[in-house]
mmJSON file of the N, C-alpha and C atoms, coordinates in Angstrom:
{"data_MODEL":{"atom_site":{
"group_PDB":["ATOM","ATOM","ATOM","ATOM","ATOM","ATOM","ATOM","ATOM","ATOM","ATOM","ATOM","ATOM","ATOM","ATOM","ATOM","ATOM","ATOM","ATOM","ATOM","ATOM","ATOM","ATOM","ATOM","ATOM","ATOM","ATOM","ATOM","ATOM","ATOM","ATOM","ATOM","ATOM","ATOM","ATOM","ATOM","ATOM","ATOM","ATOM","ATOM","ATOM","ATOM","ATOM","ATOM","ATOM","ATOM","ATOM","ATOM","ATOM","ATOM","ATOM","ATOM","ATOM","ATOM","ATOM","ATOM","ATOM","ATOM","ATOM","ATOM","ATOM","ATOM","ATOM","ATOM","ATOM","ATOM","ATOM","ATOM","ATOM","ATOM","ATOM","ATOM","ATOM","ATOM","ATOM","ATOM","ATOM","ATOM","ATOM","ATOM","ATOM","ATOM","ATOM","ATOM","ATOM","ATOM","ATOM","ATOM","ATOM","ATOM","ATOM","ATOM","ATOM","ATOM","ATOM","ATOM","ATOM","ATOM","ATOM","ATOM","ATOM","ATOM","ATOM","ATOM","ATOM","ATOM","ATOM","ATOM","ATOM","ATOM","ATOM","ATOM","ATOM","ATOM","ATOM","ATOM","ATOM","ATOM","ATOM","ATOM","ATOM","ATOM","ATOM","ATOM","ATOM","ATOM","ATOM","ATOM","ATOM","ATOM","ATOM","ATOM","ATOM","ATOM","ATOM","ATOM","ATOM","ATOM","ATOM","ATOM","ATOM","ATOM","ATOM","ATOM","ATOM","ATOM","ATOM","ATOM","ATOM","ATOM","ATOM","ATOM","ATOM","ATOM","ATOM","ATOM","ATOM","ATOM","ATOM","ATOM","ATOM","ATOM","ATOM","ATOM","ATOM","ATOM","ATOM","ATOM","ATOM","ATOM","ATOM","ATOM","ATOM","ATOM","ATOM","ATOM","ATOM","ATOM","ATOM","ATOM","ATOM","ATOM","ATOM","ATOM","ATOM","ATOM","ATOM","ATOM","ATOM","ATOM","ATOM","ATOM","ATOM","ATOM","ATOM","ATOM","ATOM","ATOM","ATOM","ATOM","ATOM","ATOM"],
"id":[1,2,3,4,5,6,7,8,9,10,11,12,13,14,15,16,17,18,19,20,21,22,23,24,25,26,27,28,29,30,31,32,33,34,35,36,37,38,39,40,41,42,43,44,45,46,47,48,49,50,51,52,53,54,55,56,57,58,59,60,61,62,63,64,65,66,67,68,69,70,71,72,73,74,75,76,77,78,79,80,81,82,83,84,85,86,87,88,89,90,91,92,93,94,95,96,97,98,99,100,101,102,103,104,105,106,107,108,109,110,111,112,113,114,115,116,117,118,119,120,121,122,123,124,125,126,127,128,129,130,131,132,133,134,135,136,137,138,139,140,141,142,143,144,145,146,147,148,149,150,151,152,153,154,155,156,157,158,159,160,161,162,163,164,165,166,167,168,169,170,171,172,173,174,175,176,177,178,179,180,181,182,183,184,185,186,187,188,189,190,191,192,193,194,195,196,197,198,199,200,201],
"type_symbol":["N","C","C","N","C","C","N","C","C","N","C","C","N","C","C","N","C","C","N","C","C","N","C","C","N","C","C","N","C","C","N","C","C","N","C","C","N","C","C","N","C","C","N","C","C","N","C","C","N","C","C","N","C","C","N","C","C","N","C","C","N","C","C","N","C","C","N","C","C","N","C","C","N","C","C","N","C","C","N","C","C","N","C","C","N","C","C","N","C","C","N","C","C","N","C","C","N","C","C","N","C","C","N","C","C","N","C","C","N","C","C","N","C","C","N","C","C","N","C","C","N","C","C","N","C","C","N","C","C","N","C","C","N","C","C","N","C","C","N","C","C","N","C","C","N","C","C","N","C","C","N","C","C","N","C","C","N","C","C","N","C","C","N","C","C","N","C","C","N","C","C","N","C","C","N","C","C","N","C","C","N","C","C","N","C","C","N","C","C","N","C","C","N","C","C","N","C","C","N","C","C"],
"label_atom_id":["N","CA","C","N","CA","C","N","CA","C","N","CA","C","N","CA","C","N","CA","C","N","CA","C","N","CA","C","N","CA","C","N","CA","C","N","CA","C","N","CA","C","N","CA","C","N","CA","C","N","CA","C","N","CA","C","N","CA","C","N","CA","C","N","CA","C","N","CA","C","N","CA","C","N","CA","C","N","CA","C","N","CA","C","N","CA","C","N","CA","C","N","CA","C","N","CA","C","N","CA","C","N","CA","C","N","CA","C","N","CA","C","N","CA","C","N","CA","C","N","CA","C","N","CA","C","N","CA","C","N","CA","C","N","CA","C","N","CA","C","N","CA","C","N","CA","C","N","CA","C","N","CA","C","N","CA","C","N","CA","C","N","CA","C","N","CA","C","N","CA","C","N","CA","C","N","CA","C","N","CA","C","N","CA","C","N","CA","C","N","CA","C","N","CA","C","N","CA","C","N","CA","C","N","CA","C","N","CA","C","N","CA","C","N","CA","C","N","CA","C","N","CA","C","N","CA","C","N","CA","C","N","CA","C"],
"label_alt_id":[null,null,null,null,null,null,null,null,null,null,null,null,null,null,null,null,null,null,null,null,null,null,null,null,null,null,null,null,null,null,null,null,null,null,null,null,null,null,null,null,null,null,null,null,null,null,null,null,null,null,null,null,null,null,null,null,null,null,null,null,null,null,null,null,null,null,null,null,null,null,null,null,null,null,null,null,null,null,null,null,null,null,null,null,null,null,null,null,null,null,null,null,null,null,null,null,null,null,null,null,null,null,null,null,null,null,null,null,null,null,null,null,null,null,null,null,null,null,null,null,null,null,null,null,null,null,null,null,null,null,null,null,null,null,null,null,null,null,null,null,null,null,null,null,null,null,null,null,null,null,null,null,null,null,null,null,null,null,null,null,null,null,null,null,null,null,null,null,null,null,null,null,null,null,null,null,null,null,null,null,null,null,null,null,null,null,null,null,null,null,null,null,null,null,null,null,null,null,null,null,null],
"label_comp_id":["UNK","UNK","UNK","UNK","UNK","UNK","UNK","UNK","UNK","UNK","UNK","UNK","UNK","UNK","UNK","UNK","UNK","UNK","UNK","UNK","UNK","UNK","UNK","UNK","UNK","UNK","UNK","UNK","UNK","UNK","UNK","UNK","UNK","UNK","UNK","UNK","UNK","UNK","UNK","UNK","UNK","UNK","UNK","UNK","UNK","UNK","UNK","UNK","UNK","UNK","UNK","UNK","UNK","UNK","UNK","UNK","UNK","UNK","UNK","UNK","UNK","UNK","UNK","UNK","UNK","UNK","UNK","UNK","UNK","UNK","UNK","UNK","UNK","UNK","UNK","UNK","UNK","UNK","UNK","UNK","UNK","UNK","UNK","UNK","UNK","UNK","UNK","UNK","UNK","UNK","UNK","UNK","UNK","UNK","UNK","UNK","UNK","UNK","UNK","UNK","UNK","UNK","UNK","UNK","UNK","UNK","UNK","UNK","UNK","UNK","UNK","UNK","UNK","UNK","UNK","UNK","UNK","UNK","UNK","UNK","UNK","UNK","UNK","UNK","UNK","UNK","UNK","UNK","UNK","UNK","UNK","UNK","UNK","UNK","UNK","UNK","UNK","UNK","UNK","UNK","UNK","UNK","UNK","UNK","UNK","UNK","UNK","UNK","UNK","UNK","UNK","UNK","UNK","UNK","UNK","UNK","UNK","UNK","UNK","UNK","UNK","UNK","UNK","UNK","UNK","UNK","UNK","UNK","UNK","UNK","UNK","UNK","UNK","UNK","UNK","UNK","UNK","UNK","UNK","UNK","UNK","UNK","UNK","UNK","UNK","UNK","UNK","UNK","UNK","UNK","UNK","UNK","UNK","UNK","UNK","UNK","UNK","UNK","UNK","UNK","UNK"],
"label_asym_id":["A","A","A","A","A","A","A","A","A","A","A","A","A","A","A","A","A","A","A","A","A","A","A","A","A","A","A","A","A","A","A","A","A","A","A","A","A","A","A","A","A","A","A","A","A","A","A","A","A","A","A","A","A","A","A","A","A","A","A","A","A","A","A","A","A","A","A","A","A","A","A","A","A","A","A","A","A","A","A","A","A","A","A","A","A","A","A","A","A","A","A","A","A","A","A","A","A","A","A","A","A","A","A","A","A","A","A","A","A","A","A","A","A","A","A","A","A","A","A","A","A","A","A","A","A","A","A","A","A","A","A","A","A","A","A","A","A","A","A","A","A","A","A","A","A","A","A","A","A","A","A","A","A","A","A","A","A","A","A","A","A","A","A","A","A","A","A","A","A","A","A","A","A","A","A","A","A","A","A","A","A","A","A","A","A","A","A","A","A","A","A","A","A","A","A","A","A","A","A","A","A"],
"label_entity_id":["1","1","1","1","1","1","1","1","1","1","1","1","1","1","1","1","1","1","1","1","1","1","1","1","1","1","1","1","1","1","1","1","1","1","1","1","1","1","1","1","1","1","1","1","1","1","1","1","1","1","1","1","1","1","1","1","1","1","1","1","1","1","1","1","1","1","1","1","1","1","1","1","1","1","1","1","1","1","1","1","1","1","1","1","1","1","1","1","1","1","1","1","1","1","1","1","1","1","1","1","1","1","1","1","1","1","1","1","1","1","1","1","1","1","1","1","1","1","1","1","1","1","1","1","1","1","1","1","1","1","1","1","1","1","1","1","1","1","1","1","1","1","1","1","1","1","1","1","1","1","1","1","1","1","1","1","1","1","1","1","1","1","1","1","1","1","1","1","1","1","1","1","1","1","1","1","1","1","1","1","1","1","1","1","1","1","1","1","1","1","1","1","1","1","1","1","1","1","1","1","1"],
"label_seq_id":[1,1,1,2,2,2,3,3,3,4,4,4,5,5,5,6,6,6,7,7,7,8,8,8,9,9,9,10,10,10,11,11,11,12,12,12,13,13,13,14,14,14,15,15,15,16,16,16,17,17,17,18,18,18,19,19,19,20,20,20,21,21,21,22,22,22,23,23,23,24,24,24,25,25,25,26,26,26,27,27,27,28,28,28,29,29,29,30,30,30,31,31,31,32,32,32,33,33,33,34,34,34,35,35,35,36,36,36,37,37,37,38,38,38,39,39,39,40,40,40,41,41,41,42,42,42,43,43,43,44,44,44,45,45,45,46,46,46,47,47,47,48,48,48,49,49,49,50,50,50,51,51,51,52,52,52,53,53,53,54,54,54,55,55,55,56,56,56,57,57,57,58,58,58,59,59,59,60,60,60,61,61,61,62,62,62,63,63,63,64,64,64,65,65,65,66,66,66,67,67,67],
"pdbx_PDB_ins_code":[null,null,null,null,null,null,null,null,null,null,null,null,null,null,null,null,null,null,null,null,null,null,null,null,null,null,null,null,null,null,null,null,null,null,null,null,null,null,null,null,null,null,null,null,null,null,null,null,null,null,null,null,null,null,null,null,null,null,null,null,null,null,null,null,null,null,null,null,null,null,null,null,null,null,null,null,null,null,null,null,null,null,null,null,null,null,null,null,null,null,null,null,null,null,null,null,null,null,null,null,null,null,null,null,null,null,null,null,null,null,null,null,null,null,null,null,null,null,null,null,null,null,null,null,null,null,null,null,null,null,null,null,null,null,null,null,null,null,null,null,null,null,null,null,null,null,null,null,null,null,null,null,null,null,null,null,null,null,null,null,null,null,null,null,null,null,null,null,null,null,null,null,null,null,null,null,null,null,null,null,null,null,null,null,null,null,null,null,null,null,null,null,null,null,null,null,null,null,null,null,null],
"Cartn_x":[-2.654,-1.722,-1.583,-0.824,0.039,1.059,0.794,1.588,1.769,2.718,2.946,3.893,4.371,5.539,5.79,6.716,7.108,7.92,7.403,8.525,8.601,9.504,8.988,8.912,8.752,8.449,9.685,10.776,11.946,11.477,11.33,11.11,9.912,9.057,8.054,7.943,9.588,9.542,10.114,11.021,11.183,11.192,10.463,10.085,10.612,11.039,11.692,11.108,10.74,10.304,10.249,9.986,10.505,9.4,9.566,8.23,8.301,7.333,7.176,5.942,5.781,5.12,4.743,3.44,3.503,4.361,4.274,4.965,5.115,3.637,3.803,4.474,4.804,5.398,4.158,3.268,2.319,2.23,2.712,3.193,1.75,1.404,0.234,0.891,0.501,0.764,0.153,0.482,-0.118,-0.655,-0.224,-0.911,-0.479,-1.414,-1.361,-1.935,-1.059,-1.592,-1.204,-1.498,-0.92,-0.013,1.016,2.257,2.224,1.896,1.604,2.906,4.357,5.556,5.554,5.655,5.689,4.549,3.352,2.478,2.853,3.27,3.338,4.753,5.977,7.328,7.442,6.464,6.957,5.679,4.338,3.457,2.614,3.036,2.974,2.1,1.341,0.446,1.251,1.309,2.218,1.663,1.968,1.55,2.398,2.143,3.139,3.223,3.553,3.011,3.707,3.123,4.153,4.064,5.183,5.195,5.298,4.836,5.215,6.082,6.213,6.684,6.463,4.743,4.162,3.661,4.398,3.668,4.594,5.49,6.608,7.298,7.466,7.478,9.114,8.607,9.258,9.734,10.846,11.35,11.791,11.454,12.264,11.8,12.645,13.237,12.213,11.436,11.267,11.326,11.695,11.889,11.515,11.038,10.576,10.943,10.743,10.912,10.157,9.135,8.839,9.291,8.875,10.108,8.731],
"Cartn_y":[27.658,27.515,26.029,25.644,24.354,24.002,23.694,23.604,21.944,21.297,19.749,19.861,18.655,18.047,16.674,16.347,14.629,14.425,13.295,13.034,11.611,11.247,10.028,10.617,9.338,9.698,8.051,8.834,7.733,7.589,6.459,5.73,6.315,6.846,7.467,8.79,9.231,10.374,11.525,11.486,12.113,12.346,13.309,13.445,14.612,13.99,15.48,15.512,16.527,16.401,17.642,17.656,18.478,19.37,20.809,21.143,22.01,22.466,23.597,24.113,25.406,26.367,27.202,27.038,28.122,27.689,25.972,25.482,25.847,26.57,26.769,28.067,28.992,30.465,31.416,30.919,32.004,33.34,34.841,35.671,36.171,36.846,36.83,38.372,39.229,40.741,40.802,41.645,41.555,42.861,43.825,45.377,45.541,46.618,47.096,48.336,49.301,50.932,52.103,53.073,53.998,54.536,54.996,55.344,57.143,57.811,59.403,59.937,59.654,60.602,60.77,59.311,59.049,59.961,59.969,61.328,62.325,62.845,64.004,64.703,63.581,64.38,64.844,63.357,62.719,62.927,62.69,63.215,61.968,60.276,59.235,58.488,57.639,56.534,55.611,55.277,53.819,53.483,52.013,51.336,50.916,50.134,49.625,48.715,47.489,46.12,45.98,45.337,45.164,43.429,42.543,41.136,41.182,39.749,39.297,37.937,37.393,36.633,35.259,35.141,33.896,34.294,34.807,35.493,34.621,34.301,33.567,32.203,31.455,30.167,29.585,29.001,28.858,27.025,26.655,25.147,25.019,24.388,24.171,22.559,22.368,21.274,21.538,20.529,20.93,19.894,20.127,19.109,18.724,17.587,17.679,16.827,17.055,15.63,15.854,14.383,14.439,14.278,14.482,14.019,13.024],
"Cartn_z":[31.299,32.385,32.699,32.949,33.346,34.564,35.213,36.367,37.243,37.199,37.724,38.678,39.128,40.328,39.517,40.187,40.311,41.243,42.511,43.423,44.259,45.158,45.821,47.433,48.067,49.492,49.966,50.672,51.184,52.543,52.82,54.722,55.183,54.316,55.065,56.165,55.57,56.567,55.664,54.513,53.631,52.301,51.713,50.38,49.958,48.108,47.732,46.341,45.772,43.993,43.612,42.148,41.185,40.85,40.828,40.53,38.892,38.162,37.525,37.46,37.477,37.788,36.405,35.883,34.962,33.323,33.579,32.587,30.526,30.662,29.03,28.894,29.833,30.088,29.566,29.917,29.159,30.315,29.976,30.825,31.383,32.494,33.037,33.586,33.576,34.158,35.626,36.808,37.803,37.589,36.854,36.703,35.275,34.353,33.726,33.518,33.075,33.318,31.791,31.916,30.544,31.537,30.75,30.997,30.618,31.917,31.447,31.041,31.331,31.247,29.97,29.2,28.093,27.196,27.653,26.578,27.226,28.114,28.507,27.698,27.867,27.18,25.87,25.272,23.928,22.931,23.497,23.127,22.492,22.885,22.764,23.346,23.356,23.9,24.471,25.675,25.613,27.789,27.421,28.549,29.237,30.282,31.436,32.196,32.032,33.139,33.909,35.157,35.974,36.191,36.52,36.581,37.939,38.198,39.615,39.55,41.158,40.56,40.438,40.187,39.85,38.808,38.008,36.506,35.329,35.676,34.988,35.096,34.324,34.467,35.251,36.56,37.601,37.318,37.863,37.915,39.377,39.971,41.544,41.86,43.143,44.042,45.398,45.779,47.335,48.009,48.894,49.885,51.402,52.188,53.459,54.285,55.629,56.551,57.663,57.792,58.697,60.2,61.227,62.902,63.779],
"occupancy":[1.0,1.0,1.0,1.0,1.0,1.0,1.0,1.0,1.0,1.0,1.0,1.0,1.0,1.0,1.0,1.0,1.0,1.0,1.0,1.0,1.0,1.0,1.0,1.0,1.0,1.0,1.0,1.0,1.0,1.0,1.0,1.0,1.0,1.0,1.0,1.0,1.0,1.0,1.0,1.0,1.0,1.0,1.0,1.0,1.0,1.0,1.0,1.0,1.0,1.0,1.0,1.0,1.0,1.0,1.0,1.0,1.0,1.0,1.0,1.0,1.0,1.0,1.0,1.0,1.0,1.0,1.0,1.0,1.0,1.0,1.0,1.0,1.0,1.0,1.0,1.0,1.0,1.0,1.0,1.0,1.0,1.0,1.0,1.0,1.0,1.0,1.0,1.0,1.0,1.0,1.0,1.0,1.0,1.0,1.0,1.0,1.0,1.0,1.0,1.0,1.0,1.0,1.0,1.0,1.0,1.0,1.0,1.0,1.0,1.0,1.0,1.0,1.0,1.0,1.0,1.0,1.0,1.0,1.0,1.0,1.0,1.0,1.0,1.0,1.0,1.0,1.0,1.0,1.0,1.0,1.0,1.0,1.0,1.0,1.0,1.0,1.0,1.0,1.0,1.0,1.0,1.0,1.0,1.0,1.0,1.0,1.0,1.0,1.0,1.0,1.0,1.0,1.0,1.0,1.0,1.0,1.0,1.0,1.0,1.0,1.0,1.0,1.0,1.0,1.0,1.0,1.0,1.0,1.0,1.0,1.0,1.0,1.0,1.0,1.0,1.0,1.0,1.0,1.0,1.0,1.0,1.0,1.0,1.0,1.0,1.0,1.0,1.0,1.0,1.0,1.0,1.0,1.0,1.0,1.0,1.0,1.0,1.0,1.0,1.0,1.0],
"B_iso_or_equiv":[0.0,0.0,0.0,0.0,0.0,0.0,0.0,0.0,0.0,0.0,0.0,0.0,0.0,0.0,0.0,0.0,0.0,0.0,0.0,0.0,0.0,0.0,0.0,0.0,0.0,0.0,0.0,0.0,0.0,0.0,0.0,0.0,0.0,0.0,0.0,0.0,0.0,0.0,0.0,0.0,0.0,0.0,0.0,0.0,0.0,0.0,0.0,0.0,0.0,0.0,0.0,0.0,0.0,0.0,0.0,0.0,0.0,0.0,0.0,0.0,0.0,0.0,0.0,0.0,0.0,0.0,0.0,0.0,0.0,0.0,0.0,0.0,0.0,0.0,0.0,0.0,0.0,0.0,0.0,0.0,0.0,0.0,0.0,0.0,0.0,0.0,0.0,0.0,0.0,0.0,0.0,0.0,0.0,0.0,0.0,0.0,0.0,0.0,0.0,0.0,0.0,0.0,0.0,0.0,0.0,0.0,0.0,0.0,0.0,0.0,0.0,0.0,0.0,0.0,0.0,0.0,0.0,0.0,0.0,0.0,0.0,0.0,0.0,0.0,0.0,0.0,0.0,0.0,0.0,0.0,0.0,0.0,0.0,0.0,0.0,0.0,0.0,0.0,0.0,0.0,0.0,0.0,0.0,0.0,0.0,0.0,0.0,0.0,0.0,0.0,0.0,0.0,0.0,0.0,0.0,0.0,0.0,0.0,0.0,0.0,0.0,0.0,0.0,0.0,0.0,0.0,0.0,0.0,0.0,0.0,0.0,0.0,0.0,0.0,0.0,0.0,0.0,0.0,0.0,0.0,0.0,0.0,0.0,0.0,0.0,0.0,0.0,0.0,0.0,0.0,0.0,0.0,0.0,0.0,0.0,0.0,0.0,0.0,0.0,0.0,0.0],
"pdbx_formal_charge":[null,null,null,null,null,null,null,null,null,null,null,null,null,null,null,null,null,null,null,null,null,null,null,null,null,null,null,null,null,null,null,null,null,null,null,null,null,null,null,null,null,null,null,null,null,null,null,null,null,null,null,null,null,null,null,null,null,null,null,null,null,null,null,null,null,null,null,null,null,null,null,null,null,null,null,null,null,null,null,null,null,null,null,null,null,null,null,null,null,null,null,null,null,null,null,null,null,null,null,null,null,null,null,null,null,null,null,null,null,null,null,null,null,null,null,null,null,null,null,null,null,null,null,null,null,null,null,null,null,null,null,null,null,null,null,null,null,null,null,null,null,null,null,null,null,null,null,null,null,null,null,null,null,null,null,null,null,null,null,null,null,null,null,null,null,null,null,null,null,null,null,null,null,null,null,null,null,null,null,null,null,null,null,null,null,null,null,null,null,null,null,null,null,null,null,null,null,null,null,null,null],
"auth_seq_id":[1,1,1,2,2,2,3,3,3,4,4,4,5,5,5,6,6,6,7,7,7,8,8,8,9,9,9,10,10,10,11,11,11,12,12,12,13,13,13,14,14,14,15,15,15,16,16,16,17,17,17,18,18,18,19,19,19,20,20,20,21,21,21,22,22,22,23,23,23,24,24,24,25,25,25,26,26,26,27,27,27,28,28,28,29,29,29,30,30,30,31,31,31,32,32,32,33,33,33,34,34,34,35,35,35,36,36,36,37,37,37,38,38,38,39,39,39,40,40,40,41,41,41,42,42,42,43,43,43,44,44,44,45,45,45,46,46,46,47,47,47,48,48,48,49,49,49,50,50,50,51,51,51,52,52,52,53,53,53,54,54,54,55,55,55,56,56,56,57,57,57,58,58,58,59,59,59,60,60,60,61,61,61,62,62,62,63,63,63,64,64,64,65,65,65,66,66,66,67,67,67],
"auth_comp_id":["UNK","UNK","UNK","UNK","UNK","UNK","UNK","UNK","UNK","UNK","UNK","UNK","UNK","UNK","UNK","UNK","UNK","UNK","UNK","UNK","UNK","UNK","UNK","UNK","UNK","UNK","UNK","UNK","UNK","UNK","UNK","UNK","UNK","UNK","UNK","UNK","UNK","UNK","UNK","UNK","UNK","UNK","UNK","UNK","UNK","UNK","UNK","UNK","UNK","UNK","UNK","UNK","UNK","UNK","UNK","UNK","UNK","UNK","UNK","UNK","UNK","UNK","UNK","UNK","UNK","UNK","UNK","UNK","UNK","UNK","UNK","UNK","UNK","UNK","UNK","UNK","UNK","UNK","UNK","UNK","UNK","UNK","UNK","UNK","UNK","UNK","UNK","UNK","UNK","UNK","UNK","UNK","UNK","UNK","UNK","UNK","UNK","UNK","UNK","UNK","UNK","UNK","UNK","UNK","UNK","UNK","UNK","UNK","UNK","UNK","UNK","UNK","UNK","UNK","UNK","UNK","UNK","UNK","UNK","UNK","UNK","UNK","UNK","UNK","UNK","UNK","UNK","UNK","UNK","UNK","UNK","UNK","UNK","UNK","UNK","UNK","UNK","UNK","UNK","UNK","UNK","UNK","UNK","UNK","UNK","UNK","UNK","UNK","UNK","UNK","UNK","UNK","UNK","UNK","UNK","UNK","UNK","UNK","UNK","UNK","UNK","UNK","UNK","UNK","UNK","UNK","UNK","UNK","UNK","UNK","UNK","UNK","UNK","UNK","UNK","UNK","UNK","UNK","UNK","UNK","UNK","UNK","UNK","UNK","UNK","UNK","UNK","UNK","UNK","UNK","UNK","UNK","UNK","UNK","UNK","UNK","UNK","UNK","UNK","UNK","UNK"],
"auth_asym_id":["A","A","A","A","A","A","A","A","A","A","A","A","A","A","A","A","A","A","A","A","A","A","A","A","A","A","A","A","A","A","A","A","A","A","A","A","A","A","A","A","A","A","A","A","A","A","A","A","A","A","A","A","A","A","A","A","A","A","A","A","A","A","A","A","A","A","A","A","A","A","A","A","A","A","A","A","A","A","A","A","A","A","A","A","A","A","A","A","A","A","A","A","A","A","A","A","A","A","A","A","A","A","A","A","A","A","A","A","A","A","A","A","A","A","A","A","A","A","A","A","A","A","A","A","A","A","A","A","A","A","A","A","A","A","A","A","A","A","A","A","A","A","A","A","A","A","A","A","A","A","A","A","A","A","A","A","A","A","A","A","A","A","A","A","A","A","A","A","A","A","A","A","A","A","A","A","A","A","A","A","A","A","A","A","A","A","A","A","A","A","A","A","A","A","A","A","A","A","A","A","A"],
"auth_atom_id":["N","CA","C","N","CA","C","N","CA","C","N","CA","C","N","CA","C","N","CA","C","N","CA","C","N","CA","C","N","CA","C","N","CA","C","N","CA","C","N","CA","C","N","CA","C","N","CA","C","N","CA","C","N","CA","C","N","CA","C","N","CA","C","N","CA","C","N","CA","C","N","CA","C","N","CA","C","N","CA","C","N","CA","C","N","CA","C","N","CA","C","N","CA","C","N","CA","C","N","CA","C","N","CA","C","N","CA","C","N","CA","C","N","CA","C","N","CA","C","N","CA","C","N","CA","C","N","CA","C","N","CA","C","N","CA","C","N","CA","C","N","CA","C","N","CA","C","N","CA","C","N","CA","C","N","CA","C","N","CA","C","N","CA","C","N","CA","C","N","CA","C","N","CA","C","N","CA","C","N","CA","C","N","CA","C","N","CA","C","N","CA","C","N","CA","C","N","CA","C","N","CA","C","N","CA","C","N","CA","C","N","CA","C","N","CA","C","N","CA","C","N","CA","C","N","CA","C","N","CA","C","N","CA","C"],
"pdbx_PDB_model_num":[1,1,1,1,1,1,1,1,1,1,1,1,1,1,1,1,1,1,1,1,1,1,1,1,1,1,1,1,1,1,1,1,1,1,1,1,1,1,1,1,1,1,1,1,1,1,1,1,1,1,1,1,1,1,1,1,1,1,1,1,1,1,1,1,1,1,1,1,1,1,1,1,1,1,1,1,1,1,1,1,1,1,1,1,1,1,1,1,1,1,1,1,1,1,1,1,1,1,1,1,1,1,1,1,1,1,1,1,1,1,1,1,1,1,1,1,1,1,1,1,1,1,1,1,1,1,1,1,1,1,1,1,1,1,1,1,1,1,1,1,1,1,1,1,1,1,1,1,1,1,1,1,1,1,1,1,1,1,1,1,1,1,1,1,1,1,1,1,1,1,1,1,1,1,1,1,1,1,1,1,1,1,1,1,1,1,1,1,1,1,1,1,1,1,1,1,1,1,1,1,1]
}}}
């Protein structure tokens, strides 16, 4: 996992920078389970993840000011 910013700070009262989150995309599951419909209809093995949404590689802007 990998995760940075880059930003400045203007007049000492506002700062804005760049972020990414989760930069190499390496996917991270928040649940994983067997999937019963699927053996029950079909007669199959099969699983089920669920993502969130700090599971996936994010790019954003943030920004602040102080008063």
């Amino acid at each position: 996992m990998f995760e940075g910013s880059i930003g400045t700070t203007i007049n000492d009262r506002f700062r804005i920078s760049l972020f990414c989150k989760y930069c190499t995309d390496k996917r991270i599951p928040i649940f994983t389970g067997s999937d019963n419909i699927g053996s029950a209809l079909f007669g199959l093995n099969s699983s089920t993840q669920t993502w969130g949404y700090n599971s996936v590689r994010t790019f954003g802007v943030r920004a602040s000011a102080a008063f």
